[in-house]
Backbone as JSON, one array per atom type, in Angstrom:
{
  "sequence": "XXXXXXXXXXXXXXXXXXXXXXXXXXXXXXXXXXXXXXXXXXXXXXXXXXXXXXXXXXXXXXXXXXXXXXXXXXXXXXXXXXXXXXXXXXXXXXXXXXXXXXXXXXXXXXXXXXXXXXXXXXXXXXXXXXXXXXXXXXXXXXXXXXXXXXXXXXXX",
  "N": [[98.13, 97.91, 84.51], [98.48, 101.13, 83.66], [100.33, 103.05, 81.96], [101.17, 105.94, 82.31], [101.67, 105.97, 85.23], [104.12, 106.04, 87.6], [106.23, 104.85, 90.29], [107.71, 104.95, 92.98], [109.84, 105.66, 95.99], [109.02, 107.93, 98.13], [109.08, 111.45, 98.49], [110.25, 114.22, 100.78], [108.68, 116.34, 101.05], [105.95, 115.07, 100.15], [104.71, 113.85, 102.18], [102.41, 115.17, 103.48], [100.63, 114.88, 101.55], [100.34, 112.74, 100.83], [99.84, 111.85, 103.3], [97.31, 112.88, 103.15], [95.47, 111.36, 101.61], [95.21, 108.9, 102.64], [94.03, 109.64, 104.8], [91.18, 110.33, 103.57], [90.77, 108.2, 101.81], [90.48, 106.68, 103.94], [88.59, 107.72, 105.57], [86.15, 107.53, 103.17], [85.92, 104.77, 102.9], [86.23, 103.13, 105.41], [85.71, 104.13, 108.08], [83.01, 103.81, 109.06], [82.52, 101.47, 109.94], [84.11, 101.71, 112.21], [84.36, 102.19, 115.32], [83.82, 105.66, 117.06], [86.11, 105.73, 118.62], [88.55, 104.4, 117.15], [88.29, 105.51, 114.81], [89.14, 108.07, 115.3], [92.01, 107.27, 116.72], [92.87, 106.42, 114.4], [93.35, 108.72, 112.64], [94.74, 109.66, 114.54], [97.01, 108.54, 114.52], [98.55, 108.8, 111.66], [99.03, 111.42, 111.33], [100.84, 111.62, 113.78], [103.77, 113.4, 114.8], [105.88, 111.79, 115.52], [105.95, 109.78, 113.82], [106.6, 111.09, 111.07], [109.05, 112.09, 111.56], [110.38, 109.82, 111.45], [110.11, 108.78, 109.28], [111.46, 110.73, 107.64], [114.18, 110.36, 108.74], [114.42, 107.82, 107.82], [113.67, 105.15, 108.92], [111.01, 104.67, 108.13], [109.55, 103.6, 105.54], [108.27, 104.89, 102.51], [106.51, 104.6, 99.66], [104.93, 106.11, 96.72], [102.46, 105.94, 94.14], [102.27, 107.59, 91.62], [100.19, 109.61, 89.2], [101.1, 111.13, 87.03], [102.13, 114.17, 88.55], [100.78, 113.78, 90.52], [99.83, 112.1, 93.73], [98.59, 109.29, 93.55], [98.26, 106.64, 95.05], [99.24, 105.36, 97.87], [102.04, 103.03, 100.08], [103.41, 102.17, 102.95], [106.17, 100.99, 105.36], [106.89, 99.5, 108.05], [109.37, 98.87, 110.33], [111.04, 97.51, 108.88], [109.41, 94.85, 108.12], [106.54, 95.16, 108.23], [103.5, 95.87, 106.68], [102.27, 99.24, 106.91], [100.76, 100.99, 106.09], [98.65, 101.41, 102.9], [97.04, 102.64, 100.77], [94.84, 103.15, 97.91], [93.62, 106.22, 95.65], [90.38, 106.69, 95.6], [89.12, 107.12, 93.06], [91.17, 105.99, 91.35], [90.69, 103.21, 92.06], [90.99, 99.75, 91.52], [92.65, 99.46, 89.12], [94.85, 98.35, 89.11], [97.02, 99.7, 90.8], [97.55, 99.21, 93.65], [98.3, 96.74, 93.53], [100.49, 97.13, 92.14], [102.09, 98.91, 93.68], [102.73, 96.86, 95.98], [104.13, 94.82, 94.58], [106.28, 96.7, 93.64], [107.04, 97.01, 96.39], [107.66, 94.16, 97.45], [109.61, 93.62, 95.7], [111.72, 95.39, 96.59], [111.95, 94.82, 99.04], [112.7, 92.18, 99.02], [115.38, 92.64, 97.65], [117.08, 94.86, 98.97], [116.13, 94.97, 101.7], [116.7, 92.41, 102.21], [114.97, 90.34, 103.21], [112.32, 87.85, 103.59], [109.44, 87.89, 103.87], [106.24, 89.88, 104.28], [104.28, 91.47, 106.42], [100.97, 92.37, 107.56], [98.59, 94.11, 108.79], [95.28, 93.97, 108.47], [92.82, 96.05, 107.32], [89.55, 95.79, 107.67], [88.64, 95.98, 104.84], [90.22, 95.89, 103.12], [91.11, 92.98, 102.96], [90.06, 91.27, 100.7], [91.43, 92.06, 98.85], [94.34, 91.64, 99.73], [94.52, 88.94, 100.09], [93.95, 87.97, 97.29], [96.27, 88.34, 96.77], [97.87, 86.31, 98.18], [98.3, 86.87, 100.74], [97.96, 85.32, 104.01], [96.04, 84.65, 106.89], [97.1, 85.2, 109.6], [95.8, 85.15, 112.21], [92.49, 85.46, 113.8], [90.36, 88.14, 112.64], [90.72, 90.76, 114.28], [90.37, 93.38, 117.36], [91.5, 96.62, 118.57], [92.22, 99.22, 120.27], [89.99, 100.57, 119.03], [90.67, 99.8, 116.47], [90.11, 97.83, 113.94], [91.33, 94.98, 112.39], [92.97, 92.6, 110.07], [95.25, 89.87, 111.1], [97.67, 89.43, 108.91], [100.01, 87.05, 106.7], [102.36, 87.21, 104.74], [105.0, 85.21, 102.52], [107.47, 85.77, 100.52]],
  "CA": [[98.43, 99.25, 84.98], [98.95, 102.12, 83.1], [101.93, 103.27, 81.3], [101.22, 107.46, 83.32], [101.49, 105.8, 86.71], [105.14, 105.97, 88.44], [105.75, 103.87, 91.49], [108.87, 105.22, 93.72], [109.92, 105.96, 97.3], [108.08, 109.04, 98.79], [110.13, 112.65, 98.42], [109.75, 114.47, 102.03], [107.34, 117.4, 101.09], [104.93, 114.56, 99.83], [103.95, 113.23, 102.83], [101.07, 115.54, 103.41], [99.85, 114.82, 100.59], [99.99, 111.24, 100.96], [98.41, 111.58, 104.15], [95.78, 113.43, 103.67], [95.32, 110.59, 100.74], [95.39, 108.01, 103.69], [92.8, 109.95, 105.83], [90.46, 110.66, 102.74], [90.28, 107.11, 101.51], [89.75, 105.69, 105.03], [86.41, 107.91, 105.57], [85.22, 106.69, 102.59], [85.83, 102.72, 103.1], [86.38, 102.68, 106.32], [85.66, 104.91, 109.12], [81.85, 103.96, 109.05], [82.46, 100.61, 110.5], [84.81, 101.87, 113.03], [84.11, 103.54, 117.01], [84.89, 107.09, 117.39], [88.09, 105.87, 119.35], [89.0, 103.77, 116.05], [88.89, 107.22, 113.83], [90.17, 108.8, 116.08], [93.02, 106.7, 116.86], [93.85, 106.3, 112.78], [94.0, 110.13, 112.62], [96.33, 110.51, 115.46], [98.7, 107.83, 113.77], [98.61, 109.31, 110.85], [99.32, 112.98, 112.26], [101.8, 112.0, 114.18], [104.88, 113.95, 114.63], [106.84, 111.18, 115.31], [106.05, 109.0, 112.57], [107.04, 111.57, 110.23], [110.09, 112.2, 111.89], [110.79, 108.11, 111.11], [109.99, 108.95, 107.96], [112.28, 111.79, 107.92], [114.84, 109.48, 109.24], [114.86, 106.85, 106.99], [112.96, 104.16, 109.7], [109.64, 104.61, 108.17], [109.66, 104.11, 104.46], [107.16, 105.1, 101.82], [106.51, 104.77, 98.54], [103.86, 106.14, 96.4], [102.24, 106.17, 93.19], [102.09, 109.33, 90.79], [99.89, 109.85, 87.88], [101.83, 112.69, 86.38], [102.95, 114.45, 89.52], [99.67, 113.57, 91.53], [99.97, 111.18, 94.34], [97.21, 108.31, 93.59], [98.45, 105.36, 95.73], [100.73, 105.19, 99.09], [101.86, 102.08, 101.03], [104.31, 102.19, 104.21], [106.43, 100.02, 105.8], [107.21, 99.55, 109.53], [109.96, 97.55, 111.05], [111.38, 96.82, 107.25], [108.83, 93.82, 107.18], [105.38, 95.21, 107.63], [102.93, 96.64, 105.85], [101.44, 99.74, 107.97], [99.78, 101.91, 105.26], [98.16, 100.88, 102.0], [95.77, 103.19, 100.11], [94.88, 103.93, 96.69], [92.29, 107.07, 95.6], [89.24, 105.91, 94.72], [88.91, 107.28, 91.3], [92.18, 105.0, 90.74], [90.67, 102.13, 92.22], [90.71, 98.6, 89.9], [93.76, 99.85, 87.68], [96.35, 97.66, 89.19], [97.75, 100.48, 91.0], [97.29, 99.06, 94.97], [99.03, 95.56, 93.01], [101.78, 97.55, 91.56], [102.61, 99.11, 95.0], [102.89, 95.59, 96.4], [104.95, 94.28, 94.0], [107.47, 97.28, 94.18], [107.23, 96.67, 98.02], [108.01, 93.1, 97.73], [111.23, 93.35, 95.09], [112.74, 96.36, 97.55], [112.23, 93.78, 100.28], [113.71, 91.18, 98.29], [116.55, 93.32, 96.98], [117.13, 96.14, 99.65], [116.01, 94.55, 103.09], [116.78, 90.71, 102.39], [113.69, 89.37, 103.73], [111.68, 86.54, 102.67], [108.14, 87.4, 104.13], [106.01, 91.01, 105.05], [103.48, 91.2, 107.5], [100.26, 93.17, 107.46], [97.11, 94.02, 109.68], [94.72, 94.57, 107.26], [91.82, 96.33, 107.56], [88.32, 94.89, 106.68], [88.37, 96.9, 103.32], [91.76, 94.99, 102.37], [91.32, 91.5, 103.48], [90.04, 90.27, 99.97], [92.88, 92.36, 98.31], [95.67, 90.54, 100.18], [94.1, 87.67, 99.89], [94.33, 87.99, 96.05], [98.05, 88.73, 96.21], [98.3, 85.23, 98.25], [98.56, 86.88, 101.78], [97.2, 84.56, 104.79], [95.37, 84.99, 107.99], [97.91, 84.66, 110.91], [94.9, 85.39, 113.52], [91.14, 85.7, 113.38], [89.83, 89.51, 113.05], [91.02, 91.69, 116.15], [89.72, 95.08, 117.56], [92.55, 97.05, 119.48], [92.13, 100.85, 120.3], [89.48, 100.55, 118.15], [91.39, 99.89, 115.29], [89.6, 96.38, 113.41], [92.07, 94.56, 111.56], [93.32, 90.63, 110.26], [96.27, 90.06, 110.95], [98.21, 88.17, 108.01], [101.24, 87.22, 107.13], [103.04, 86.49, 102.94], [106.46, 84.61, 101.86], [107.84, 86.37, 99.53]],
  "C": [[98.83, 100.11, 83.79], [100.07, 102.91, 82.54], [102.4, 105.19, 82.53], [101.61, 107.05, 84.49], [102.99, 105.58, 86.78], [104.8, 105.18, 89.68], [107.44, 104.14, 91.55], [109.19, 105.83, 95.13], [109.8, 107.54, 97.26], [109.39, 110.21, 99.06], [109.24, 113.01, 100.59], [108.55, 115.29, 101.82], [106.36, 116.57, 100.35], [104.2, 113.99, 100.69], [103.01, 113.53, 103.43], [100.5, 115.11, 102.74], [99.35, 113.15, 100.5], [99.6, 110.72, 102.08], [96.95, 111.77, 104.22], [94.52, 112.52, 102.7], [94.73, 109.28, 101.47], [94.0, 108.37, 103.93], [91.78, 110.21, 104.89], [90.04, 109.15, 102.45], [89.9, 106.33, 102.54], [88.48, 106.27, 105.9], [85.46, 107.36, 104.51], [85.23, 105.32, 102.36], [85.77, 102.5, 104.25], [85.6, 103.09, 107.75], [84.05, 104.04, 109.4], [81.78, 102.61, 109.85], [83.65, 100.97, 112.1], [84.1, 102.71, 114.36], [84.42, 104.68, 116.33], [86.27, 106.62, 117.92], [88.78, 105.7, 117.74], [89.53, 104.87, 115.31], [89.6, 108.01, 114.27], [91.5, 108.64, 116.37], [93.72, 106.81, 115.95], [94.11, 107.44, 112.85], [95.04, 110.85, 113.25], [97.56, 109.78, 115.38], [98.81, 108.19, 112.78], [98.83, 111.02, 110.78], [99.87, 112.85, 112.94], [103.11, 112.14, 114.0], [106.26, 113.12, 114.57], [107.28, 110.16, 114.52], [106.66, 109.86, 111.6], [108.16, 111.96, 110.48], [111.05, 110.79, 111.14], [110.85, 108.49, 110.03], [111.31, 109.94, 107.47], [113.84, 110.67, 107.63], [115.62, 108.09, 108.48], [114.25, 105.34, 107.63], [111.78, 104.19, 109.65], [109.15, 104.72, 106.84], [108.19, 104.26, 103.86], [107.48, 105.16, 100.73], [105.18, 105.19, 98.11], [103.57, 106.06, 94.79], [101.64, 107.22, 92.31], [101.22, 108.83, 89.55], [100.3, 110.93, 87.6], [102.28, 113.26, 87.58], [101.54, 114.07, 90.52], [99.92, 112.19, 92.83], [98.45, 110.3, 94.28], [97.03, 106.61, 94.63], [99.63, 105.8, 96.91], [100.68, 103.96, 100.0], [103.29, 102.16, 101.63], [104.6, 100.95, 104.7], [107.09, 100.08, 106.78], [108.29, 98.54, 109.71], [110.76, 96.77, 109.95], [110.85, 95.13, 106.73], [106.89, 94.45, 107.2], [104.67, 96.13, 107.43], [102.23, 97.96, 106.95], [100.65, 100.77, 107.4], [99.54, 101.65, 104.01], [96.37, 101.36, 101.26], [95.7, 103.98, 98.96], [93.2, 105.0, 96.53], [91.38, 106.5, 94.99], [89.05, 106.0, 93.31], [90.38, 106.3, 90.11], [91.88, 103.74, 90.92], [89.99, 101.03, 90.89], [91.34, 98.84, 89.15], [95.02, 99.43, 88.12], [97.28, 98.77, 89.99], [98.1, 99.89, 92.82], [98.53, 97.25, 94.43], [100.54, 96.09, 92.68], [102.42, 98.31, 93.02], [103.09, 97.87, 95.66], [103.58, 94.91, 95.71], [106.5, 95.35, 93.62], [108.06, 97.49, 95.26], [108.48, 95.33, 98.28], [109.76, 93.23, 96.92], [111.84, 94.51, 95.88], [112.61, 95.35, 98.56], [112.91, 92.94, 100.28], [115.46, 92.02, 98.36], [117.26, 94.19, 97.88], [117.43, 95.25, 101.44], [116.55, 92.98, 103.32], [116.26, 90.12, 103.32], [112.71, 88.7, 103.37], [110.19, 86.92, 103.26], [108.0, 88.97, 104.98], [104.56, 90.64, 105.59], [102.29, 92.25, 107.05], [99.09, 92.87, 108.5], [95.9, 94.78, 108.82], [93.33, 94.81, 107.8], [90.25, 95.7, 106.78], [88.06, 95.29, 104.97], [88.99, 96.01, 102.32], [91.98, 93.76, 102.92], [91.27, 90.81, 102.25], [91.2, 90.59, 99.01], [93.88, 91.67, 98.6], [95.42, 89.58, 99.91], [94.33, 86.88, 98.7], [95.79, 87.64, 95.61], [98.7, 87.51, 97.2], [99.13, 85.61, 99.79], [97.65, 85.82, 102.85], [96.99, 85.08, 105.93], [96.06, 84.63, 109.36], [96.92, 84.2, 112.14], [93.28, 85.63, 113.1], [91.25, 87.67, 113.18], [90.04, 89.69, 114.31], [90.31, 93.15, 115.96], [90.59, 95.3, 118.66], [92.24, 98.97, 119.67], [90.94, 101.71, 119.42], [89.16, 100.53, 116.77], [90.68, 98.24, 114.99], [90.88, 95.96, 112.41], [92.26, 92.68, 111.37], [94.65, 90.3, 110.23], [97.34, 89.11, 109.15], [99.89, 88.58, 107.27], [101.95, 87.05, 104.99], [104.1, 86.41, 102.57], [106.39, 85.11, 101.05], [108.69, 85.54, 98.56]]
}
């Protein structure tokens, strides 16, 4: 990774920006294998009011990654064990930046939450990613609301 890249929990007026980061990188990896409900569905969890309220709140954390003040990476965490958002911009992708999120995830989990193990439902995009970082497959591939995901699970 890069010496420019920051990696720290998400200010409030960034989380447009780190949605619209979300919904940008999951038309171009994702959406294309998904229903209409599916897209549809991600857009209206990701737009909603009451997630960002959580967020708000302090029950919906985020961190992201900056190149200079730019947001290039964001991954979320539900329930203070799992993973529920995880997307770097493409023109960042392969620079350790989606790794370096995940490893400032895991030592705040360690350090912060004192929990030994986070959870994720990973989308087909990010199955061989986790996989890498030594996450496992709790469940086969599911389809829920039209949302595709695997579920899996990693000791920390």
């Amino acid at each position: 990774m890069e010496d420019s890249f920051q990696i720290r929990s998400a200010y409030r007026d960034e989380w447009q920006d780190a949605m619209a980061l979300a919904w940008k990188t999951f038309l171009r990896f994702e959406a294309d294998i998904y229903s209409p409900e599916g897209v549809r569905n991600f857009q209206n969890f990701i737009t909603d009011s009451t997630l960002y309220r959580m967020f708000v709140m302090g029950a919906y954390q985020m961190f992201v990654a900056l190149d200079r003040n730019k947001i290039v990476g964001m991954i979320t965490l539900r329930n203070s064990t799992h993973i529920s958002l995880l997307f770097v911009d493409e023109a960042y992708h392969r620079r350790g930046i989606g790794r370096a999120l995940m490893k400032y995830l895991t030592e705040y989990l360690l350090s912060e939450v004192g929990v030994s193990h986070v959870t994720v439902n990973s989308s087909p995009y990010g199955v061989e990613f986790y996989h890498k970082l030594g996450f496992k497959d709790v469940r086969p591939e599911e389809k829920r609301d039209g949302i595709i995901y695997t579920p899996m699970e990693f000791i920390l």
